[in-house]
C-alpha positions in Angstrom: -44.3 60.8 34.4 -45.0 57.5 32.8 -42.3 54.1 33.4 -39.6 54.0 31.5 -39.8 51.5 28.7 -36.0 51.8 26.6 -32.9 53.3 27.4 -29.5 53.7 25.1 -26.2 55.2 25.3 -25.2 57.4 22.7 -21.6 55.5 21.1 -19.2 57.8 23.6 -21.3 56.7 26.5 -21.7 60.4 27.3 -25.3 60.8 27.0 -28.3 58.6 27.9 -31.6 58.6 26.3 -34.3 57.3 27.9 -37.9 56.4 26.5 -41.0 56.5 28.8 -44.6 54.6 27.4 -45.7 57.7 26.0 -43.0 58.3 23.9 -41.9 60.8 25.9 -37.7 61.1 25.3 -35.8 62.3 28.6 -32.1 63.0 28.0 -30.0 62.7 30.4 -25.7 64.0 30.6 -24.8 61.2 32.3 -20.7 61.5 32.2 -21.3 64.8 32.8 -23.4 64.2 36.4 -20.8 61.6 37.1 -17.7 63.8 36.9 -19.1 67.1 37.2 -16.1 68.6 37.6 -14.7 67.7 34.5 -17.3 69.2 32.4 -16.3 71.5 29.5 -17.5 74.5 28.3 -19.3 74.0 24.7 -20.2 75.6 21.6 -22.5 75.0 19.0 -22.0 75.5 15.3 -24.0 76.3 12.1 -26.9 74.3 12.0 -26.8 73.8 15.7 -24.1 70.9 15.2 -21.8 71.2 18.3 -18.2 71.4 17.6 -15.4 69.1 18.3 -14.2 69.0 21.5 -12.3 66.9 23.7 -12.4 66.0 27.5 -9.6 64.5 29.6 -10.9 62.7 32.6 -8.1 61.7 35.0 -5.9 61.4 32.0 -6.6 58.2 31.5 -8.7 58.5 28.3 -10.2 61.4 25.5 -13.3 61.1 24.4 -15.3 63.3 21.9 -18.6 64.8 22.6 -20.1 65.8 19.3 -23.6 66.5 21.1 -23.5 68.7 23.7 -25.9 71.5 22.0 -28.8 69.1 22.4 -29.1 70.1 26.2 -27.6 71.4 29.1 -24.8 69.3 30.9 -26.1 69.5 34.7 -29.7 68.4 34.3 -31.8 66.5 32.0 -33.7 67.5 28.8 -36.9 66.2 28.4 -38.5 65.9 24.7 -42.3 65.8 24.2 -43.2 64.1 21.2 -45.8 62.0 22.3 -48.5 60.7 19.6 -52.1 61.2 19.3 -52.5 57.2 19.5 -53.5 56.0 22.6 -49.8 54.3 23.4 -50.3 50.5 24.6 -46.7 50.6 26.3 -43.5 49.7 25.4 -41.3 50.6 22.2 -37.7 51.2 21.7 -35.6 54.5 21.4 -32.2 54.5 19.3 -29.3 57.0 18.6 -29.0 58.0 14.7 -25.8 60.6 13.9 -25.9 61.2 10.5 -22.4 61.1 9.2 -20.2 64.1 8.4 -20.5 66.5 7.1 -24.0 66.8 8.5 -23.3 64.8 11.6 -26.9 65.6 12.8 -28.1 64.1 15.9 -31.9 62.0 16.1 -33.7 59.5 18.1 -35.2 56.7 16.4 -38.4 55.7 18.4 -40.4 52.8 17.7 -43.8 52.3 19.2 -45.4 49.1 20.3 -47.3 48.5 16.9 -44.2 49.1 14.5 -44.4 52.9 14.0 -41.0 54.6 13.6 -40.3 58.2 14.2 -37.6 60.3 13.5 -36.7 63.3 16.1 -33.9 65.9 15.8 -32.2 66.3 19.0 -31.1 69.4 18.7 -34.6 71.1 17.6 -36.5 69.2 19.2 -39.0 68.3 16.5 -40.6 65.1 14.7 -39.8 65.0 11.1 -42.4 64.8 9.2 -41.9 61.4 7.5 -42.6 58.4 9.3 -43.0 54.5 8.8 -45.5 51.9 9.9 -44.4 48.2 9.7 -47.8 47.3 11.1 -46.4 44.3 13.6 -45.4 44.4 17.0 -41.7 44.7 17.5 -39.6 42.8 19.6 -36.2 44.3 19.7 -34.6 46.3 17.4 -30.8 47.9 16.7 -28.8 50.0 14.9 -26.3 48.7 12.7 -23.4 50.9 11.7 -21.2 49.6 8.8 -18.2 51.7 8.2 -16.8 49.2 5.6 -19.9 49.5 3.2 -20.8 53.3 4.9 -24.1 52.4 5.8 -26.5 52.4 8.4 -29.8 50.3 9.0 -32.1 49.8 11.6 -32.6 45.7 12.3 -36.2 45.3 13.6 -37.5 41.7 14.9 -41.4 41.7 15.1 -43.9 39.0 16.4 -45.0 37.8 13.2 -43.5 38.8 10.2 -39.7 38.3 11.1 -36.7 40.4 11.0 -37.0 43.4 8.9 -34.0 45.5 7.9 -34.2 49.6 6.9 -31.4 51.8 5.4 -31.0 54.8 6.9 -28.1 55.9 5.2 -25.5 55.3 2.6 -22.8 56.9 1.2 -23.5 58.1 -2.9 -20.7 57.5 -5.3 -20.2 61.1 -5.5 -19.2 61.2 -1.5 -22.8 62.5 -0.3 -24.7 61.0 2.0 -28.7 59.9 1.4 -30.7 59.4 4.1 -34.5 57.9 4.4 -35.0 61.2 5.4 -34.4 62.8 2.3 -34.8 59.9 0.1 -38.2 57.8 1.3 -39.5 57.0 -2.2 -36.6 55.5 -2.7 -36.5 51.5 -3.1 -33.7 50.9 -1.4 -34.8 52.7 1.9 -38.4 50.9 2.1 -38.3 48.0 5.1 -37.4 44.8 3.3 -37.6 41.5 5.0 -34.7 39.2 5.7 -35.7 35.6 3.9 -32.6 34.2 5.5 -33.1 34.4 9.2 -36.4 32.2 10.1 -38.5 31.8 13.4 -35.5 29.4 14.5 -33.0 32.1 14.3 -32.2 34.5 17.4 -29.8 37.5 15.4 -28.2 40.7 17.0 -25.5 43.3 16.1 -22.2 41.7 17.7 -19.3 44.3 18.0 -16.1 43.1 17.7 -12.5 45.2 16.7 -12.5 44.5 13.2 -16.1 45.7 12.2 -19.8 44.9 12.9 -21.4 41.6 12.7 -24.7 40.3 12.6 -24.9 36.6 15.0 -27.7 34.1 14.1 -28.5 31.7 16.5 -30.1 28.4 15.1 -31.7 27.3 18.6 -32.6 23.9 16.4 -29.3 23.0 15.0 -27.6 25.0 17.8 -24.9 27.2 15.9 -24.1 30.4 15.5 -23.7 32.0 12.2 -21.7 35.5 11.6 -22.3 37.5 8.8 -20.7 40.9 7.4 -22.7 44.0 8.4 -24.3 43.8 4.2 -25.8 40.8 5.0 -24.3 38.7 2.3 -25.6 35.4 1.5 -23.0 33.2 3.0 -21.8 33.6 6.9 -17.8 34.8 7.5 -18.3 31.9 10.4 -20.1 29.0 11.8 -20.1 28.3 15.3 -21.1 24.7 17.2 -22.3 26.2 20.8 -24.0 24.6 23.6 -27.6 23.7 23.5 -30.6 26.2 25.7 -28.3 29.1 25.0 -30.0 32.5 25.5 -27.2 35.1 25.1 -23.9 35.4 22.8 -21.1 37.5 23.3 -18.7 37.7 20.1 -15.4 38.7 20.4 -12.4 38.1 18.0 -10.9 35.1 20.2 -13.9 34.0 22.8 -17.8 33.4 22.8 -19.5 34.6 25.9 -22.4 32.2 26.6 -25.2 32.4 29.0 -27.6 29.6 29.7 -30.0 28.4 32.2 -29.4 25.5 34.3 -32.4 24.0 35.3 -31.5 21.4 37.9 -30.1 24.5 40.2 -32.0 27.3 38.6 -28.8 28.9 38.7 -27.4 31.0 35.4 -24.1 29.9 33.7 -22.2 31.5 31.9 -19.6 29.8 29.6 -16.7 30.7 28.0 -15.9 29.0 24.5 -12.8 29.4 21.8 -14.2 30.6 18.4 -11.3 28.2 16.6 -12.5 25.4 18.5 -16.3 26.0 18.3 -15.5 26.9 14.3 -13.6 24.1 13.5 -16.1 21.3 13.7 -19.4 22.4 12.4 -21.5 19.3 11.2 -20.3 16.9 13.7 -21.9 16.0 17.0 -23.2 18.7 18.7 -22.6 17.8 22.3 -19.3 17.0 21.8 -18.1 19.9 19.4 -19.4 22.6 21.9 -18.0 20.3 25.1 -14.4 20.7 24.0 -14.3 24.0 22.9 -15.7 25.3 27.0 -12.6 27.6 28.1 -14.2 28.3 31.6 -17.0 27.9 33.1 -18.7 30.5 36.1 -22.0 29.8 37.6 -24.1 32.9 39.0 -26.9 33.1 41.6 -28.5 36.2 39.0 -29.8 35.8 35.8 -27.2 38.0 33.1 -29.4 40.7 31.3 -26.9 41.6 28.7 -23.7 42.1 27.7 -21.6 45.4 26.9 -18.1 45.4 25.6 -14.5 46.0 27.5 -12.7 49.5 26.5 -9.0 49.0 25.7 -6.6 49.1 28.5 -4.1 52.1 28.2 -1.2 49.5 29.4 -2.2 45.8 27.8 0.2 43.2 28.8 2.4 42.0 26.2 1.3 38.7 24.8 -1.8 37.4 23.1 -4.7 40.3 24.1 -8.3 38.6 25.0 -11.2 40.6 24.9 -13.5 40.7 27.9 -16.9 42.0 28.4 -19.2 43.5 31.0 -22.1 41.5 32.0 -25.1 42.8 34.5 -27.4 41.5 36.3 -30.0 42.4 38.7 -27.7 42.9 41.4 -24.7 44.6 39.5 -22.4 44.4 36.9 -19.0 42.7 36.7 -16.1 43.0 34.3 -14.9 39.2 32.7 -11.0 40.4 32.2 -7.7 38.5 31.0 -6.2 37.6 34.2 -2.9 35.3 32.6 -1.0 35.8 29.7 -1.6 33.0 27.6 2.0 32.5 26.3 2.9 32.6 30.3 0.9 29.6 30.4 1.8 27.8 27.1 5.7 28.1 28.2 5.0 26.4 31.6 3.5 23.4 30.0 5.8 22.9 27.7 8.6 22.5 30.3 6.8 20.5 31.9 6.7 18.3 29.0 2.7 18.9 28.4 3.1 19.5 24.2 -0.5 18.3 23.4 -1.9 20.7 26.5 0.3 23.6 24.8 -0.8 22.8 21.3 -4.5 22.7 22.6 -4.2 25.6 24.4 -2.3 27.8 21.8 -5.5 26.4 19.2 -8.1 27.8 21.8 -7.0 31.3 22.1 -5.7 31.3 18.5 -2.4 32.4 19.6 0.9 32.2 16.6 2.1 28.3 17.5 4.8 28.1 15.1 6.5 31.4 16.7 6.2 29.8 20.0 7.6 27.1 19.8 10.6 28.1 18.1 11.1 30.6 20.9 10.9 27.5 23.4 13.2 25.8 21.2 15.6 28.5 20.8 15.6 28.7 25.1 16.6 25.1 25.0 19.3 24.8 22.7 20.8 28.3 24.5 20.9 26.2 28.0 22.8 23.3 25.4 19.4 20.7 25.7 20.0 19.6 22.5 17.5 16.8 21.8 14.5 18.8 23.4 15.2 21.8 21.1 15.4 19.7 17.8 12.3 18.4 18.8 10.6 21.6 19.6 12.0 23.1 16.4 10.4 20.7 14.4 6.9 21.0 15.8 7.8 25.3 14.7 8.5 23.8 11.3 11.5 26.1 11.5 13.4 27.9 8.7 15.7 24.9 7.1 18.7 27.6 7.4 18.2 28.2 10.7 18.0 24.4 12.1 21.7 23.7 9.8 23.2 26.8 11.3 22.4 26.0 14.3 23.3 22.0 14.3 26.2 23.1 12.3 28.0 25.1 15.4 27.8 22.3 17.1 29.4 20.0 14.7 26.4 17.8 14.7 26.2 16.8 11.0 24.3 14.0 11.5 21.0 16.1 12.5 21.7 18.4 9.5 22.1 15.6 7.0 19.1 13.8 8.1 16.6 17.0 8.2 18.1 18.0 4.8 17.6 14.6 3.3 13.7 14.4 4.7 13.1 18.0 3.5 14.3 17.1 -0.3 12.3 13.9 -0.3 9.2 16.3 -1.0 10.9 18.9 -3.7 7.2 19.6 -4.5 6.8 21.7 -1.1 9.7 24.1 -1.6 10.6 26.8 -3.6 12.8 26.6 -6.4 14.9 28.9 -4.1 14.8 27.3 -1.0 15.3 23.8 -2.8 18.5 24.7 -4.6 19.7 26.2 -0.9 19.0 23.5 1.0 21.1 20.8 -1.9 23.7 23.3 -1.3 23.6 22.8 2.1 23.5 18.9 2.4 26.4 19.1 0.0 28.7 20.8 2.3 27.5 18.5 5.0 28.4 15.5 2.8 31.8 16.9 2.5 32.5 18.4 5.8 31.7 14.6 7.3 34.3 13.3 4.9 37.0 15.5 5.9 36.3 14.7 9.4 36.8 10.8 8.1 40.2 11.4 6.4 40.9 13.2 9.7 40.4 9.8 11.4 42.4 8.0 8.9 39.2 6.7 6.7 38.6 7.6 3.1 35.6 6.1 2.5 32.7 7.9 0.4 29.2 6.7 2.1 26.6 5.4 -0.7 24.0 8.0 0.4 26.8 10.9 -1.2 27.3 9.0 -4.2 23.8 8.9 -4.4 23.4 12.6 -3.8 26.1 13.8 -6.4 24.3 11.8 -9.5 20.6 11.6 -9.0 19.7 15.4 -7.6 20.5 18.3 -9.5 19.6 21.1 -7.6 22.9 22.2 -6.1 25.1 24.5 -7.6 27.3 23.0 -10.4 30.1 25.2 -10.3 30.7 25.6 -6.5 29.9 22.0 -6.6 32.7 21.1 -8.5 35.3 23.7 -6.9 34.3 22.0 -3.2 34.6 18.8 -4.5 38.4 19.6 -5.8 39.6 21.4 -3.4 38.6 18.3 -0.8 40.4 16.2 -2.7 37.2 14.0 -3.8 38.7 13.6 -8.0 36.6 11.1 -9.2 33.1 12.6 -7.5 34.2 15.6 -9.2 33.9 13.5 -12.6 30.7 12.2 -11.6 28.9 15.3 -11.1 30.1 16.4 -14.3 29.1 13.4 -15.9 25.0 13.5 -14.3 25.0 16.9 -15.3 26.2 15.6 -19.3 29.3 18.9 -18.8 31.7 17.1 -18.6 33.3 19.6 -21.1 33.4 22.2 -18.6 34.8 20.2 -15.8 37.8 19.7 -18.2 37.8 23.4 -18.8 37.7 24.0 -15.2 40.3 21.5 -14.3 42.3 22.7 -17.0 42.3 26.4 -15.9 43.2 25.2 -12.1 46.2 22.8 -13.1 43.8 20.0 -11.7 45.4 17.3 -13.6 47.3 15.9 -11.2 45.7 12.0 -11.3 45.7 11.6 -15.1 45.8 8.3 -16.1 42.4 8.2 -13.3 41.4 10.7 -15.5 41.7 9.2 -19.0 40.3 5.7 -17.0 37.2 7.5 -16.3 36.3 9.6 -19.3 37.3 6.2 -21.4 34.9 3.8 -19.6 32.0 6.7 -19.7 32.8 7.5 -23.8 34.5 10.8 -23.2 37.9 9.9 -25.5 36.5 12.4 -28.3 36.1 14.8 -25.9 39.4 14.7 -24.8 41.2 14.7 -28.2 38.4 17.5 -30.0 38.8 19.9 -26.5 41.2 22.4 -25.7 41.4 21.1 -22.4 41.1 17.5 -23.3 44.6 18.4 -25.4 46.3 20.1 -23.1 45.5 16.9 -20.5 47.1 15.1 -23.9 49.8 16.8 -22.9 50.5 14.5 -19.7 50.8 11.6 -21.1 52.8 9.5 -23.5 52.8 9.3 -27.0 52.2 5.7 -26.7 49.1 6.4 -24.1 47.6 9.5 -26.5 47.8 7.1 -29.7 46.1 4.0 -28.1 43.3 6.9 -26.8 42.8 7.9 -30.1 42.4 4.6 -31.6 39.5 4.2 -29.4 36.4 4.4 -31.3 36.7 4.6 -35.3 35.6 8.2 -35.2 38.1 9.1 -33.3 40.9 7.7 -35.0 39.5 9.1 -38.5 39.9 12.8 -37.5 43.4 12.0 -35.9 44.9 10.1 -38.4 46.6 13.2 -39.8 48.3 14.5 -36.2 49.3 10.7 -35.8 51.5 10.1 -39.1 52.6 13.9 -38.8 53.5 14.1 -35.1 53.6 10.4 -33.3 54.4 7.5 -35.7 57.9 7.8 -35.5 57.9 8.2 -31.9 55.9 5.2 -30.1 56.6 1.4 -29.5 56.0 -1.2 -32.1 53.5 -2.6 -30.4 51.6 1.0 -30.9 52.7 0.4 -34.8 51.3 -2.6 -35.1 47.7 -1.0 -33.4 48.2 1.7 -36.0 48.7 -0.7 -38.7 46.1 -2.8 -38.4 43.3 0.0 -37.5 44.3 1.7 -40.8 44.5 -1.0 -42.9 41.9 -0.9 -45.9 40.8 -4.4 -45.4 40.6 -4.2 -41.4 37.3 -3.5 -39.2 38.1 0.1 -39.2 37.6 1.0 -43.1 34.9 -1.6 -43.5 32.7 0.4 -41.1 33.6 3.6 -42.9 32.6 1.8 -46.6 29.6 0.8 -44.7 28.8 3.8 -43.5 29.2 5.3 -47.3 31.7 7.7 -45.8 33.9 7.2 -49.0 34.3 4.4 -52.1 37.6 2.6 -52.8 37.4 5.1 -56.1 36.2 8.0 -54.0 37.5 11.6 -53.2 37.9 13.6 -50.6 35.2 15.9 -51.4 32.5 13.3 -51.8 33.5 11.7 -48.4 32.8 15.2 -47.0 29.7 15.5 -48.5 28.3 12.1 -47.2 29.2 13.2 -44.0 26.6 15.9 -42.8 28.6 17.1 -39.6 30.8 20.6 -40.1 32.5 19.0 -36.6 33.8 16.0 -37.8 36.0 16.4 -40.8 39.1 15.6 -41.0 42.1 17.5 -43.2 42.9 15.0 -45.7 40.0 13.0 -45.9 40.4 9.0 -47.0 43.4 9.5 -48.7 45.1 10.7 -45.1 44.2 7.3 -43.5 45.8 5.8 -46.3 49.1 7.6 -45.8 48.5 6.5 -42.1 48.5 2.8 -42.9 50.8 2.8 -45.3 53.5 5.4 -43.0 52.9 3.4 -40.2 53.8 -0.5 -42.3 57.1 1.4 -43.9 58.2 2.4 -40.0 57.4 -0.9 -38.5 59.1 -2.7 -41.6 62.4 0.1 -40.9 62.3 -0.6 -37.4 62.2 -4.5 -37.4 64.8 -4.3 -40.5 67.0 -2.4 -38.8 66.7 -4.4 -35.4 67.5 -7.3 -38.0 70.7 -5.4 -39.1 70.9 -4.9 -35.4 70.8 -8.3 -34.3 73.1 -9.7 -37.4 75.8 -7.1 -36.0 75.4 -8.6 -32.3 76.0 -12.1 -34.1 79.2 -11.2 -36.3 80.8 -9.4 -33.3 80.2 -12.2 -30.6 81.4 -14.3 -33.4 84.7 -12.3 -33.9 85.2 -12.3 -30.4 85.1 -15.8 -29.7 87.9 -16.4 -32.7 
């Protein structure tokens, strides 16, 4: 029996298939010698596929041995296939299982000057087609893609590079092509990979997700991971240490291996892919340095790396992946020994942030979510200040930080997070914007109330400031809150930023809100609302609360105004208010006065004009009034023949007074 020259697992690690110089293929039940008394019985099917069957060993795992018609399970099968070359030594052997339906097992064999063979396990015999790559290999794997449903062989010669072969691929029509069948074909001749030069070191890395293909720059020292198709750009980059001569991917870590050539000794470092990922173009040296997790030294040089099977109880937390290394004196399991959120939570009560934030980047564990759990165990045991720090590293929910300030009546915190988060409307959501002004309105008020509690009514600058310039919050529950807490005025100047002023009115209207009106009529006068309040059904009914002195001199405004009035004024008010309102009426309305010469200005109406023509000049179906020029007239000359009454008969009056003080004093 010649040496052995290449051994490999099938993927359940059941059987092992060993590969001596000449090409002889010894298989041998491994799991099967090693718990004997958990073998199965087994049946083959059509074809001689075997079955499905499944095996429970101690019950802590299944596992499904699709091969057991290729031999028998207590002692080895050995397949003679060797070649009429004279063999030089060496080679490699590989498992290829079709994919179902056909799900037939071969070895791959490649010799020591590039020629691959096919062999079916189960009969025992060569196929007939065969490939010559005329180089001497170096190592070669199988790559399995489930994503894409292909399979290819990776080969690295001596001279000529990396070399990849399809052996399978799934057909649009769900059938699967194999070289086998399809060796003509284009797409299953050995084509070379132009991307990986003589710099690059690449192998099949295994990781949860799917399989990757590593490419080690030894020049540039990084690590490059592409998608199991080979695509043109790498998923990742890695920085790594330099004189590396093994990688270990797994989703969170890098298992490293190097030579140390002061001690002769192996190491074997452990680095973060986030870290080692994150700065790729910047120094070498110092990229790789601070992304070293750990660091083990070992007296034997590591051959290779296998990966870790999936514990049945996994602690709860962040999962690392470990691997099995060996060497010439055994192998050893690298496995997750702390909980890295265990960790993370003791240095940040011991106040270590930056060493938490570090760690929680090396391991690639959810920050945001931890932190807010450390804040939320602060606050709980009432640390205030150390919780509203921690909750803003989390960049917590905005809700969530005012609710929970809120219970504890500190406003102040709310206010001041609220104010910061609406400096930058361009980072929220229209949503969460409109919430949040909601929000810091109710704090504005709530802190007011609490002032008028303590016997000061002051409104702070920063809520005045609030209710004009943003206009996010609610109108309407903006201006009910605002009422009911008493704050009048603010309610006018919300309506007022917001130009409704007309529905405040409404709204004050329907609620009997007019309980300040001469503030009221003061604001909506100084800001130009007097049309509004003599045109509106509310503004009438506020009308209503005042005198007929206080509605005339309101309506006598602005010229406008007092144009579409004039009528209700000489019908309903001109015998009813002060002379000194007369006298207003008087000289507003008279046809030489201000007042008309701005309406013959405006071409409104000539001093020969009619009504009709007036309201053609004027343009605006809202801003006509009944009789036209010739009630404005009637105003004037209504309001002269009262004042003339009034002061004759105060004259009368007086004379009376005279004669009967004189008739007394006779």
């Amino acid at each position: 029996m010649f040496r052995i020259v290449s051994m490999a697992f099938d993927s359940d690690g059941v059987w092992l298939m060993c590969m001596t110089a000449d090409h002889t293929l010894v298989l041998v039940p491994a799991y099967y010698l090693l718990c004997p008394r958990k073998a199965p019985a087994f049946s083959i099917g059509a074809r001689g596929v075997p079955s499905d069957s499944r095996d429970t060993v101690d019950g802590r795992f299944k596992y499904l041995d699709r091969f057991q018609g290729i031999g028998p399970t207590d002692d080895v099968t050995i397949i003679n296939c060797t070649s009429k070359a004279k063999s030089t030594g060496g080679g490699f052997c590989l498992w290829w299982i079709i994919s179902p339906p056909t799900s037939v097992a071969y070895a791959v064999t490649i010799s020591s000057k590039g020629t691959i063979r096919f062999i079916n396990l189960v009969s025992q015999q060569c196929h007939k087609h065969h490939i010559s790559l005329d180089d001497r290999p170096i190592h070669a794997e199988m790559v399995r893609d489930t994503r894409f449903g292909v399979k290819y062989l990776m080969i690295h010669t001596q001279q000529m590079g990396y070399f990849k072969i399809l052996l399978e691929q799934s057909s649009p029509s769900g059938a699967i092509d194999t070289i086998l069948d399809k060796h003509s074909d284009p797409a299953f001749q050995p084509m070379i990979i132009d991307r990986f030069s003589r710099d690059i070191s690449a192998s099949v890395q295994w990781t949860r997700r799917n399989v990757a293909i590593g490419a080690h720059n030894t020049v540039k020292d990084t690590y490059e991971v592409y998608d199991g198709a080979l695509s043109n750009y790498p998923l990742f980059v890695y920085n790594v240490p330099p004189r590396c001569d093994r990688i270990h991917l797994t989703d969170r870590l890098m298992f490293v291996t190097r030579q140390d050539p002061s001690s002769k000794q192996c190491r074997l470092l452990v680095l973060s892919n986030l870290i080692a990922g994150s700065g790729v173009g910047q120094l070498h040296s110092k990229r790789s340095a601070t992304s070293v997790v750990q660091e083990f030294a070992l007296e034997n040089g590591i051959k290779g790396f296998f990966r870790t099977h999936c514990h049945s109880d996994p602690p709860p937390g962040t999962a690392l992946e470990g691997a099995i290394l060996w060497t010439s004196s055994g192998a050893f399991e690298l496995r997750q020994k702390h909980v890295p959120e265990t960790i993370f939570f003791q240095l940040i009560a011991n106040g270590r942030d930056r060493e938490a934030d570090a760690l929680g980047k090396t391991v690639g564990m959810d920050l945001l979510t931890l932190y807010e759990n450390a804040a939320d165990f602060y606050f709980a045991n009432k640390d205030f200040g150390r919780a509203l720090s921690l909750y803003y590293l989390s960049n917590v929910r905005s809700e969530k930080l005012v609710y929970k300030f809120v219970e504890i009546e500190r406003t102040d915190i709310v206010i001041t997070h609220l104010r910061s988060a609406l400096k930058h409307p361009d980072t929220l959501s229209n949503l969460m914007r409109k919430r949040l002004a909601d929000i810091l309105l109710a704090c504005y008020v709530q802190i007011y109330l609490s002032n008028v509690d303590s016997g000061s009514e002051e409104v702070s600058e920063d809520f005045l400031d609030f209710l004009v310039s943003n206009s996010d919050f609610d109108f309407e529950e903006a201006v009910s809150l605002l009422h009911d807490a008493g704050l009048f005025l603010q309610t006018l100047m919300v309506g007022h930023a917001r130009q409704r002023m007309g529905s405040v009115l409404e709204w004050l209207c329907a609620r009997g809100g007019f309980h300040d009106p001469q503030q009221l009529l003061s604001f909506l006068e100084s800001h130009g609302y007097a049309q509004l309040i003599t045109k509106t059904s509310a503004g009438r009914t506020l009308l209503v609360g005042y005198t007929p002195d206080q509605r005339v001199r309101l309506m006598l405004k602005d010229s406008r105004t007092a144009w579409e009035h004039a009528h209700l004024i000489r019908e309903e008010l001109v015998g009813v208010v002060e002379e000194e309102t007369l006298l207003l009426i008087v000289s507003s309305f008279d046809p030489l006065g201000e007042l008309m010469a701005h309406a013959r200005e405006a071409n409104r109406f000539s001093v020969n004009g009619s009504a009709s023509h007036y309201r053609s000049s004027l343009g605006s179906a809202s801003f006509e009034p009944q009789d036209g020029p010739s009630a404005w007239i009637d105003l004037f000359i209504v309001s002269l023949l009262c004042l003339c009454y009034r002061r004759s008969l105060l004259s009368k009056q007086k004379k009376r007074r005279r004669q009967r003080r004189r008739t007394f004093l006779r």
